[in-house]
C-alpha positions as CSV (number, residue, x, y, z in Angstrom):
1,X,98.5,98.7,128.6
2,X,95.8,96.8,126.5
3,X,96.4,93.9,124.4
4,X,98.6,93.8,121.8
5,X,96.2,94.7,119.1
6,X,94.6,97.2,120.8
7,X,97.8,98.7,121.4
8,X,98.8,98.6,117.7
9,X,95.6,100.3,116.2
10,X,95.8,102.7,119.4
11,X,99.6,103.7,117.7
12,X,98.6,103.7,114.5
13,X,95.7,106.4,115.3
14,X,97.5,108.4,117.0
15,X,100.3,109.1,113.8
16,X,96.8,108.9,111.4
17,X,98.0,106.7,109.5
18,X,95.3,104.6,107.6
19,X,95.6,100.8,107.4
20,X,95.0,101.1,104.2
21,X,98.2,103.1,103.8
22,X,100.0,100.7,106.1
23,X,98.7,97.9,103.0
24,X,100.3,99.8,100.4
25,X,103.2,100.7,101.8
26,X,104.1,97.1,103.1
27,X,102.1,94.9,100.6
28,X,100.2,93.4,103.0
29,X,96.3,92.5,102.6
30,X,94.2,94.7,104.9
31,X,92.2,91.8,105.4
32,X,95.5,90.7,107.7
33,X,96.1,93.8,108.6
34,X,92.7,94.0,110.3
35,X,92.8,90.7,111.7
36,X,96.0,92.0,112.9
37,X,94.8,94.9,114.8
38,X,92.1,93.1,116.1
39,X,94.2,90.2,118.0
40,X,92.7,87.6,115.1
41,X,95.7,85.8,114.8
42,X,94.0,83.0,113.7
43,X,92.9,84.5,110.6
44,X,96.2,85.1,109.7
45,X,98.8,82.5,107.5
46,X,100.7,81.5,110.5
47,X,103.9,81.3,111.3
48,X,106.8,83.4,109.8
49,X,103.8,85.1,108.1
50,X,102.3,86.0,111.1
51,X,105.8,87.7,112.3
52,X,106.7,89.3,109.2
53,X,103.7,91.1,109.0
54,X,103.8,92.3,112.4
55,X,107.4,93.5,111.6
56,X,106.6,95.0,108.0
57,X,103.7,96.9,110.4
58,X,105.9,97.8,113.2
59,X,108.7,99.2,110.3
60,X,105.8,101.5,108.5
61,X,104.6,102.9,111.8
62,X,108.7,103.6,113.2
63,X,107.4,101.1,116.5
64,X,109.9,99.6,118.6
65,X,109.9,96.0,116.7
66,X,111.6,94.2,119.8
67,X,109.1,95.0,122.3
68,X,106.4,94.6,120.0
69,X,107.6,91.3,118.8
70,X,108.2,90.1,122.9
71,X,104.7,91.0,123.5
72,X,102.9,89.4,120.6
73,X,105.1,85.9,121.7
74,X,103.9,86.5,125.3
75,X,100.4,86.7,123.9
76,X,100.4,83.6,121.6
77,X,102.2,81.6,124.0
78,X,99.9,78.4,125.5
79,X,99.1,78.4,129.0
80,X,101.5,75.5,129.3
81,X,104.3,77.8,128.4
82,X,103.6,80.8,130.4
């Protein structure tokens, strides 16, 4: 297992699905939706944002949101809090 983002664009390959699909279907910029898959979380609103798109992107690509969700947490986290 990879990072996250890795992961995510690993997924979304593999169904050939086009990010540019995954945009229109959830309303999402690709601009976040490439930061997204490219563990760029700082280019992303922050936040709730940052969560709802991952969710909206887990939703259009049937991915278990839970696990997906744990993991990106895990990855964000601050050394401190590991």
């Amino acid at each position: 297992m990879g990072s996250l983002a890795a992961d995510l664009k690993t997924e979304r390959e593999k169904r050939n699905v086009s990010l540019a699909r995954i945009a229109a279907d959830t309303r999402i910029s690709l601009h976040y939706l490439e930061s997204l898959e490219d563990g760029r979380y700082g280019d992303l609103p922050g936040g709730m944002y940052n969560r709802a798109f991952l969710r909206a992107y887990c939703e259009s690509l049937n991915l278990d949101q839970q696990q997906i969700m744990q993991r990106y947490e895990g990855e964000i986290a601050s050394p401190a809090e590991k």
